[in-house]
Each structure stands twice: as structure tokens, then as C-alpha cells.
C-alpha atoms as a printed R data frame, in Angstrom:
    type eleno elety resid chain resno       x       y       z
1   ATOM     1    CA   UNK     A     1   5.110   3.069  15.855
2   ATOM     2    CA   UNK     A     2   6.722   6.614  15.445
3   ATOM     3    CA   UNK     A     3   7.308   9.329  18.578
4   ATOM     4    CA   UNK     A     4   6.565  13.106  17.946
5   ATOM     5    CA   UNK     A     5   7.793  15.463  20.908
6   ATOM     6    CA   UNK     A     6   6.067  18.988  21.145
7   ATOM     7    CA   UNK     A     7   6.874  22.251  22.904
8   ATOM     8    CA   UNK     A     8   4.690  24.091  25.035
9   ATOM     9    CA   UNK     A     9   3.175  26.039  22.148
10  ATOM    10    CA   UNK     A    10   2.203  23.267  20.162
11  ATOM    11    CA   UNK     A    11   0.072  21.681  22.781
12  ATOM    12    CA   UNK     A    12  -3.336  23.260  22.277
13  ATOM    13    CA   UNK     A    13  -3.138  22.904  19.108
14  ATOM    14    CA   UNK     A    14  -2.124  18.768  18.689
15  ATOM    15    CA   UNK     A    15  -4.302  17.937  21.753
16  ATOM    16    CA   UNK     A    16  -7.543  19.563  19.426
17  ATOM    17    CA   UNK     A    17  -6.520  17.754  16.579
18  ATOM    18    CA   UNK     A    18  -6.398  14.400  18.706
19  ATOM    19    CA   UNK     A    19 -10.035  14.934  19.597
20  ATOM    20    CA   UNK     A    20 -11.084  16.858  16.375
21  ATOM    21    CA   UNK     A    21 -12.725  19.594  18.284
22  ATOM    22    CA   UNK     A    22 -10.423  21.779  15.982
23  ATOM    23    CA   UNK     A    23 -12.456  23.028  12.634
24  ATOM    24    CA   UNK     A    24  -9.907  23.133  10.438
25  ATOM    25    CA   UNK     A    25  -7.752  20.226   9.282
26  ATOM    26    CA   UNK     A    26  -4.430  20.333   7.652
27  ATOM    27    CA   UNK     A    27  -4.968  16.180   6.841
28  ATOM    28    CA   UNK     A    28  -6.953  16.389   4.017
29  ATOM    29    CA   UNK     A    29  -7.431  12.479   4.570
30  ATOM    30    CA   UNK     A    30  -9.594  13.232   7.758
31  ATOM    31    CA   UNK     A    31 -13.407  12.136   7.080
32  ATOM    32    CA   UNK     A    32 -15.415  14.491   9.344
33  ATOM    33    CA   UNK     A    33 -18.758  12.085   8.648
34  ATOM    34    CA   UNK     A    34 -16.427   8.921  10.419
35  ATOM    35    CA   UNK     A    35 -14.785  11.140  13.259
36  ATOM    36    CA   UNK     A    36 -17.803  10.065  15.431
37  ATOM    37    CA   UNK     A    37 -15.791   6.545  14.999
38  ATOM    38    CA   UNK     A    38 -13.016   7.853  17.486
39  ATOM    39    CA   UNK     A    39 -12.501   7.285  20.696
40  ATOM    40    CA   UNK     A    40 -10.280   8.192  24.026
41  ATOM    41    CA   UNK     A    41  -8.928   4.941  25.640
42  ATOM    42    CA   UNK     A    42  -7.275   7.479  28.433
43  ATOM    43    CA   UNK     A    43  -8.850   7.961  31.595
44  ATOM    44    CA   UNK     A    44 -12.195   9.945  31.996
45  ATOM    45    CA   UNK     A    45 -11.459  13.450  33.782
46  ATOM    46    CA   UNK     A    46 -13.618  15.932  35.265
47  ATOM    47    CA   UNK     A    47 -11.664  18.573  33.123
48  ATOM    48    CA   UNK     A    48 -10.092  18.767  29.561
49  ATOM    49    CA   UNK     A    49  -7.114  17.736  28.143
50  ATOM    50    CA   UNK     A    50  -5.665  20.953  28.392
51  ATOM    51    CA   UNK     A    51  -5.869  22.164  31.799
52  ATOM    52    CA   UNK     A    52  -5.119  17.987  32.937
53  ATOM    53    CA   UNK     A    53  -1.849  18.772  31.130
54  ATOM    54    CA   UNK     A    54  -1.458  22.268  32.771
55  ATOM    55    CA   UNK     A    55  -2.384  20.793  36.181
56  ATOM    56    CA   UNK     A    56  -0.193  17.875  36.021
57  ATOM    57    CA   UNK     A    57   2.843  20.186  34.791
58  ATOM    58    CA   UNK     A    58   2.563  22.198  37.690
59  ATOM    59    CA   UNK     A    59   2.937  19.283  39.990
60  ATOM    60    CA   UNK     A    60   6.431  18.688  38.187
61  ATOM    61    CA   UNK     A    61   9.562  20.565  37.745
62  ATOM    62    CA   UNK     A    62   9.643  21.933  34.344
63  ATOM    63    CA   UNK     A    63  12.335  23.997  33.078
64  ATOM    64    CA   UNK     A    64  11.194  27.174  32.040
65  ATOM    65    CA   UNK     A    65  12.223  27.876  28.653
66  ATOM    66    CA   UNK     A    66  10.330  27.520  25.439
67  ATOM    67    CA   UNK     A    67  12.198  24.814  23.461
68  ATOM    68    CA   UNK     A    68  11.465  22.583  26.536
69  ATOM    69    CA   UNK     A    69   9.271  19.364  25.065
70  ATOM    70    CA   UNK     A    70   6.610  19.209  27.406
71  ATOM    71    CA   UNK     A    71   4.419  16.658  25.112
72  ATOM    72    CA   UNK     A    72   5.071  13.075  23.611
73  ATOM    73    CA   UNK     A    73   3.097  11.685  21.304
74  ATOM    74    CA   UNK     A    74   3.460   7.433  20.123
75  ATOM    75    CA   UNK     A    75   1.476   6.619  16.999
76  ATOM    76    CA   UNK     A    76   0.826   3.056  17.244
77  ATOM    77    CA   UNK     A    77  -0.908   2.127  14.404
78  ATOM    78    CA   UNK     A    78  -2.886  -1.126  13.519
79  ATOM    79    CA   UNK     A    79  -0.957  -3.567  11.810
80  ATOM    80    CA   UNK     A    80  -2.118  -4.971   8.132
81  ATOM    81    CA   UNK     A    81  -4.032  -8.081   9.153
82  ATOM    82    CA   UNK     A    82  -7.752  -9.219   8.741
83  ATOM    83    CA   UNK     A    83  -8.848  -8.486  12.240
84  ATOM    84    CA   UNK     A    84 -12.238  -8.499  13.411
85  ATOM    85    CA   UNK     A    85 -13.787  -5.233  14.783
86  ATOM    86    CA   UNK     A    86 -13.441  -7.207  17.984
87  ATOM    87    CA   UNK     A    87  -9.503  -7.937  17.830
88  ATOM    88    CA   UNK     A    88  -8.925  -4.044  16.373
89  ATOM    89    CA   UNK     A    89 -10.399  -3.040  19.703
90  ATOM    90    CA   UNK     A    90  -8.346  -5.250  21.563
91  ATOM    91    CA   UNK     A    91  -5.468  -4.473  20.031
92  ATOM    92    CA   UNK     A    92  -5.439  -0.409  20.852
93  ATOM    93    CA   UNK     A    93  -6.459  -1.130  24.299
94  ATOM    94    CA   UNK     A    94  -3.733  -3.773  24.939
95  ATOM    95    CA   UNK     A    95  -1.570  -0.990  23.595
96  ATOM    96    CA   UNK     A    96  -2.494   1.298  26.046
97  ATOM    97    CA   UNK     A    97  -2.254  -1.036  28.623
98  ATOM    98    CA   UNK     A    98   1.493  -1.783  28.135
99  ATOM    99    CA   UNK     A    99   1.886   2.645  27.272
100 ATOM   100    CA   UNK     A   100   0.838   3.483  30.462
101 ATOM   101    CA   UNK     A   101   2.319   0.885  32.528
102 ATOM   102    CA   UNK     A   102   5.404   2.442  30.826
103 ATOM   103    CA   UNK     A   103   5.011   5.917  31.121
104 ATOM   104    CA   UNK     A   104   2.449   6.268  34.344
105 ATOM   105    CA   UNK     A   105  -1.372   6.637  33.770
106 ATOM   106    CA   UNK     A   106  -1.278  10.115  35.817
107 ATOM   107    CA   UNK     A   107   1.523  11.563  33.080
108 ATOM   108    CA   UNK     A   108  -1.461   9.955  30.287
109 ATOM   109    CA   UNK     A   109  -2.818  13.427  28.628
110 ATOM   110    CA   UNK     A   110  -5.066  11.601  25.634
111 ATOM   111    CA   UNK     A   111  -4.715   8.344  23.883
112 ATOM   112    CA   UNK     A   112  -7.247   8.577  20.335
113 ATOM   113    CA   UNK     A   113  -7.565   6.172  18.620
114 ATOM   114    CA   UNK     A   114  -8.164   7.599  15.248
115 ATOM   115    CA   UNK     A   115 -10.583   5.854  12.245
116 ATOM   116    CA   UNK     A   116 -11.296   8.774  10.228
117 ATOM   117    CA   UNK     A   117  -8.610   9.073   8.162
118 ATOM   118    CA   UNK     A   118  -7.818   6.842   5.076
119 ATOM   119    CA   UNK     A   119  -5.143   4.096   6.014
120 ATOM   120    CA   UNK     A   120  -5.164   1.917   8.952
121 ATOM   121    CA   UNK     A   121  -6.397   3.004  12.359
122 ATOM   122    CA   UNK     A   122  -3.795   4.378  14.888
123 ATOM   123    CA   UNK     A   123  -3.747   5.825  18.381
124 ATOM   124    CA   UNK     A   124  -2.269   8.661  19.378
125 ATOM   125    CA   UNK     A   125  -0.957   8.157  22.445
126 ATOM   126    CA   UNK     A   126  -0.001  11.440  24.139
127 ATOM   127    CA   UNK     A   127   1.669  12.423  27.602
128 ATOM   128    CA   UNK     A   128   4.174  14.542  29.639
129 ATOM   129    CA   UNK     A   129   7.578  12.918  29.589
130 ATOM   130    CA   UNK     A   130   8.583  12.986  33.388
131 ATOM   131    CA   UNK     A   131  10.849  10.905  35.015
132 ATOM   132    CA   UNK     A   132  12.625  10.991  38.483
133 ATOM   133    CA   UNK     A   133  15.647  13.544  39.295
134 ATOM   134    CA   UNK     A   134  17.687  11.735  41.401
135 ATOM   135    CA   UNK     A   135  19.476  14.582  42.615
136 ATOM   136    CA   UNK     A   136  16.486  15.885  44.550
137 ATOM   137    CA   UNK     A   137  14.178  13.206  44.775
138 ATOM   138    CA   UNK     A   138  11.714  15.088  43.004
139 ATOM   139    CA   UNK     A   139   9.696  14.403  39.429
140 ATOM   140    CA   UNK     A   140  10.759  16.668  36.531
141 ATOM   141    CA   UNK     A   141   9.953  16.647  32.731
142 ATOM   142    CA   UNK     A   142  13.194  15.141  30.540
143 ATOM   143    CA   UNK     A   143  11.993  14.148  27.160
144 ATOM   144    CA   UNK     A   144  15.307  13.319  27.092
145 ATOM   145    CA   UNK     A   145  15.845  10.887  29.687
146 ATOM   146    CA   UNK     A   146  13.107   9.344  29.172
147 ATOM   147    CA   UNK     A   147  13.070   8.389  25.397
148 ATOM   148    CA   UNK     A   148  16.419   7.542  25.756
149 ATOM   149    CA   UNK     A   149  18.011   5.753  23.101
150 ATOM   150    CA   UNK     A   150  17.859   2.560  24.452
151 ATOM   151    CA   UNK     A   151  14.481   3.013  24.717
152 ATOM   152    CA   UNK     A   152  13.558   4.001  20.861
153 ATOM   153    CA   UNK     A   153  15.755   0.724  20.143
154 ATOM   154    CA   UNK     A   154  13.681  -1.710  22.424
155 ATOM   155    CA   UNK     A   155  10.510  -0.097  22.313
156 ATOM   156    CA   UNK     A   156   8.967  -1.793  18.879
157 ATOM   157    CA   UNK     A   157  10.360  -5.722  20.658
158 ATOM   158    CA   UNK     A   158   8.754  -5.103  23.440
159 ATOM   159    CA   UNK     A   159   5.261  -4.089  22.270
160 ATOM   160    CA   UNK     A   160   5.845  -7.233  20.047
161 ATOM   161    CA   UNK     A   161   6.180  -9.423  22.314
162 ATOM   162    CA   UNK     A   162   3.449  -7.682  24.786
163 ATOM   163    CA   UNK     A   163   0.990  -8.672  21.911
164 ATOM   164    CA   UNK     A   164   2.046 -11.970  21.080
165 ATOM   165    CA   UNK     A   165   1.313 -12.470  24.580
166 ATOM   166    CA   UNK     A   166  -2.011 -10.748  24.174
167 ATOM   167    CA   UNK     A   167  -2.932 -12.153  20.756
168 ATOM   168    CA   UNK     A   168  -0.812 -16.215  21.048
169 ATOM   169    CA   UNK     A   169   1.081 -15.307  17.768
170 ATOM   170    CA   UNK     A   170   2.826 -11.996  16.206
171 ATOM   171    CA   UNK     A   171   0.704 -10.414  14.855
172 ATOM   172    CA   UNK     A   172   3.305  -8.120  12.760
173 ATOM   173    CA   UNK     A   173   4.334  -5.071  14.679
174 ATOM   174    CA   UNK     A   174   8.128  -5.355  13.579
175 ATOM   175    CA   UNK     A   175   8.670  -4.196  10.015
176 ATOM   176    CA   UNK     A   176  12.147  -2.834   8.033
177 ATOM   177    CA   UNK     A   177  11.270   0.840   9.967
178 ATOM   178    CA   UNK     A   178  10.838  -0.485  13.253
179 ATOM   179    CA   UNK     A   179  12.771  -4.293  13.602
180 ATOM   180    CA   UNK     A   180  16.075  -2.472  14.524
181 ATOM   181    CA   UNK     A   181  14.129   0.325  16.550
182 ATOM   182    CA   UNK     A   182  12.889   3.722  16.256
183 ATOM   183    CA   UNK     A   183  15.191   4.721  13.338
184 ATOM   184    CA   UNK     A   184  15.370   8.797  12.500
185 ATOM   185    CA   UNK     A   185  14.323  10.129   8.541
186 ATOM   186    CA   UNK     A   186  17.894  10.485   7.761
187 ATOM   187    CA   UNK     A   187  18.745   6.349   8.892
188 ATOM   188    CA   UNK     A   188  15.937   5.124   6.401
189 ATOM   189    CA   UNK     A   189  16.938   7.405   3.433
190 ATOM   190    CA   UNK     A   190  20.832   5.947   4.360
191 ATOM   191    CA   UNK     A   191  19.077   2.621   4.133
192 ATOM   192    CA   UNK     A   192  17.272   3.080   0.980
193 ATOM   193    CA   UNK     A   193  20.478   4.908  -0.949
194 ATOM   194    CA   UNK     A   194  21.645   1.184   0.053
195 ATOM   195    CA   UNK     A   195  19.245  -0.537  -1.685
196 ATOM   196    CA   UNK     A   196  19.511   1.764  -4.450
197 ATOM   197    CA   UNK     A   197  23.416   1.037  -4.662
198 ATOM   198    CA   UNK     A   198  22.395  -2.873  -4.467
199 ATOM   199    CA   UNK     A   199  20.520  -2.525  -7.624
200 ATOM   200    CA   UNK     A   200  23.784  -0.827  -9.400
201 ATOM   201    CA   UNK     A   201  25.822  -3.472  -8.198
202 ATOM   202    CA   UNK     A   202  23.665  -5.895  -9.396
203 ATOM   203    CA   UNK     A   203  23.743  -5.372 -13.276
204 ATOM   204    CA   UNK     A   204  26.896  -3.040 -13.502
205 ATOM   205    CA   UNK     A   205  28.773  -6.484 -14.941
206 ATOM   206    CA   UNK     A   206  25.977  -8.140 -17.012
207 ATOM   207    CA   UNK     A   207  26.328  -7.491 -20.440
208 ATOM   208    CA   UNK     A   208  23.229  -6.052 -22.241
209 ATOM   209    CA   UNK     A   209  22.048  -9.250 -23.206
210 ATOM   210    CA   UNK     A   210  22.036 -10.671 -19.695
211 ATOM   211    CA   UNK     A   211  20.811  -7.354 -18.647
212 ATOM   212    CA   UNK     A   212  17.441  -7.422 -20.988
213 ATOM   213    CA   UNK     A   213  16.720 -11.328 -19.359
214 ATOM   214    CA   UNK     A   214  17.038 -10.159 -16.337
215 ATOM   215    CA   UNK     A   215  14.457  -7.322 -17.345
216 ATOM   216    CA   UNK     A   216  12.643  -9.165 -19.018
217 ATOM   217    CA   UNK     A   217  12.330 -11.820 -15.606
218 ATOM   218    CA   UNK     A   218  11.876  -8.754 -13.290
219 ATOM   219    CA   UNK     A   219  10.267  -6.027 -15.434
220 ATOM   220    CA   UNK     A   220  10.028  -3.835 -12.109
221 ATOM   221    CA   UNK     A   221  13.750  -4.024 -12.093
222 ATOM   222    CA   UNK     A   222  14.004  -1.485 -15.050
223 ATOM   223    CA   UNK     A   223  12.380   1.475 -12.854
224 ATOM   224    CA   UNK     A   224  14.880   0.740 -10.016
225 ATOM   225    CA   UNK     A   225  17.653   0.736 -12.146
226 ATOM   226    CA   UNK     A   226  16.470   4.311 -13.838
227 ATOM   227    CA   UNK     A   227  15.828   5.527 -10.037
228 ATOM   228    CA   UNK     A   228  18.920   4.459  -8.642
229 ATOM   229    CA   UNK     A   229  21.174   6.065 -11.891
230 ATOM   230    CA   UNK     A   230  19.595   9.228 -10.887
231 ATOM   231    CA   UNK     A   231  20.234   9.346  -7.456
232 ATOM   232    CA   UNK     A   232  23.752   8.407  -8.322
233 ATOM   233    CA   UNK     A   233  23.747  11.949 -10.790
234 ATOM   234    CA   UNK     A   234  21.768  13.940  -7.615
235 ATOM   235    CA   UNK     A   235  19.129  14.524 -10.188
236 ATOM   236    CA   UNK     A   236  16.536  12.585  -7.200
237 ATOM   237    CA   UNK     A   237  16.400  11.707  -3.782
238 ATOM   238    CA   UNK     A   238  15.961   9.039  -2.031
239 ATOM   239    CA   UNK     A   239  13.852   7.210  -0.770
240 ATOM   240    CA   UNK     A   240  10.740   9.994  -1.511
241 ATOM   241    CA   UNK     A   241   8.042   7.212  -0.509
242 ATOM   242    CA   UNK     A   242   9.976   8.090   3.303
243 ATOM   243    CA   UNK     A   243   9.574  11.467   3.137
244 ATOM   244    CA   UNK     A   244   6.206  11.155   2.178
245 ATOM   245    CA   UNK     A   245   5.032   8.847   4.864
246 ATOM   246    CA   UNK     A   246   6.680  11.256   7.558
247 ATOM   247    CA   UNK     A   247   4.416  14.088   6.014
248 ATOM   248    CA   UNK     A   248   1.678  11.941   6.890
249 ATOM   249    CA   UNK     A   249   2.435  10.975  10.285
250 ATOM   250    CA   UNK     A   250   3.013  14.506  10.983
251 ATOM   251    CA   UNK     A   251  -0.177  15.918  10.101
252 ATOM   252    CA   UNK     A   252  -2.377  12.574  11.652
């Protein structure tokens, strides 16, 4: 599970690539022939996305300047399993059940579930961040306030345990990104110059001869070694298999 927030601006644009009525795809992993595979697990509306959003954010206070995120989007994506076409199904709509319980149905724009693209399915789980202002009794939109921190940090245990309810066992929604919460690009590179470091520490006392068994045990180990010497010099960063999965989220 990841979170995206969006400004006014980009909201015509992300809620057409949701429902691929946009032409032109920056994710060259989209399959137009298997887009017909997609579905909305929101509620049907007499009008569009667009003008439910519009409609909706005029029932709200909103503050009127431009860096104001009016859109949220979770990814929830389909954990590596072998489940039937049958438990897939029931997996996305047990995720929207606990999403908008969370975040009210009425604030729902779009939730897509998306099976054109290589990789596992996700859903794209979009809507307007409002909570209550206390001060006035009166709804407002706070990305803010409402993915709080506390909120990134217990989100991923919670949908967890929501499906171990649904499913009677876990069925693998914590992983190192997400066990300790919704951790930031900047917190997994910090935790993979870690594991880099390990690696250093771990052969900086064997002498070459213990240091060609333990090669020679763990042939893999070689690679990590020559990766984390060079992000020692600066001559690479680290982790780049991060920075490449955050491309991709971006651009589902």
C-alpha cells in the first residue's frame, strides 16, 4: 500500500488515467487489449468522476489556493499468493470495504482496480481528504489531518488484520516497506545504506581466505560487497531497486 496526494490541477488528469479514458499513457506497462479487465468497485453515479469530485468539493470548505491537495489516492495492491480469480475479487472488494468505512463512501471519487498492467493487480483507491473542523462544526478538506502520521503508521496493521478476518489467515499484506508503516523514499534508502553497511561490517575482518569461503558459500555476496564499496566512494546510490519501484507507482 502507498498514498499519492494531488492538487487541484492534477485531478483530471489521474482520475482519466484511473479509468483509461485518457489516450495516451506514460506506463508503458499498460496493455490496452486487457484494460476491458478493469473495473470501478466505487459507487455507480449518475455523473462522472469529475464533476462528483467538483460537486462534493463544493459542499466542503476548501482553502483556496493551488498547492491545496484536494485528491488522495491508496494503491493497494494484491499480495503475491496463488489466489483464485474468486479470492482476487474478494480481496479488492474487502479492501474497499474497510477504505470507505475509513474515509466515508460520499468523499469515495473512484476506486479501479487495475489488471492491465504487468505486475500484480492493484486498486486505486481515490477520494477527497475531508475531515471535521472543530472550530466551526463544519467539513473541510485537510490532507493533512487526515493522513496524519499516526495514521500512515497503523494503516498497513490494520488492513492486515481486516483481511485475516476476511480471509482466516494473513494473507501477507505486511512486508519490510510497510510492517513499520507508510515509510517515505528517503526512510527506505536510510534503510538500505544499512544493509549495505551490514555487508561491510561483515567481511571487513575476514582475511582473504575466509573471505573467498564465504564467497564461495554465498556467491551473491560478491555483488553486495562491490555495491556497497561503491556507495561507500558515492560512485552509486542506494537502494536504486527503491527508486525504481516509486517510478512505477507513480505512473500506475
Amino acid at each position: 500500500m502507498h498514498v499519492e496526494k494531488f492538487q487541484k490541477s492534477a485531478v483530471g488528469h489521474m482520475l482519466r488515467h484511473y479509468s483509461r479514458s485518457s489516450t495516451n499513457y506514460s506506463n508503458e506497462d499498460i496493455d490496452p487489449m486487457r484494460s476491458g479487465l478493469n473495473y470501478n468497485l466505487a459507487p455507480e453515479r449518475e455523473q462522472s468522476s469529475i464533476c462528483y469530485y467538483k460537486e462534493r468539493l463544493s459542499q466542503v470548505k476548501c482553502q483556496n489556493r493551488a498547492d491545496v491537495k484536494t485528491l488522495c489516492d491508496w494503491v493497494i495492491t494484491l499480495p503475491k499468493r496463488d489466489f483464485t480469480e474468486d479470492q482476487e475479487k474478494c480481496f479488492f472488494q474487502s479492501a474497499y470495504a474497510f477504505m470507505k468505512e475509513r474515509y466515508g463512501e460520499k468523499n469515495v471519487i473512484s476506486a479501479w482496480v487495475h489488471k492491465d498492467e504487468s505486475g500484480q493487480p492493484h486498486m486505486h483507491f481515490s477520494f477527497i481528504p475531508i475531515c471535521l473542523d472543530k472550530k466551526k462544526n463544519i467539513e473541510k478538506v485537510s490532507a493533512k489531518e487526515v493522513l496524519t502520521r499516526n495514521e500512515l503508521r497503523c494503516i498497513h496493521q490494520e488492513m492486515s488484520n481486516h483481511m485475516e478476518k476476511t480471509f482466516g489467515y494473513d494473507i501477507g499484506i505486511l512486508n519490510g516497506a510497510t510492517a513499520g508503516g507508510n515509510k517515505t523514499i528517503m526512510e527506505l534508502k536510510t534503510k538500505g545504506l544499512e544493509q549495505d553497511i551490514k555487508v561491510l561490517e561483515k567481511v571487513k575482518r575476514q582475511s582473504l581466505i575466509d573471505m573467498a569461503q564465504t564467497i564461495k558459500k554465498a556467491p551473491n555476496v560478491l555483488s553486495d560487497i562491490s555495491k556497497a564499496v561503491k556507495i561507500a566512494l558515492g560512485k552509486e546510490q542506494s537502494p536504486p531497486e527503491h527508486k525504481h519501484n516509486r517510478a512505477h507507482e507513480r505512473s500506475r
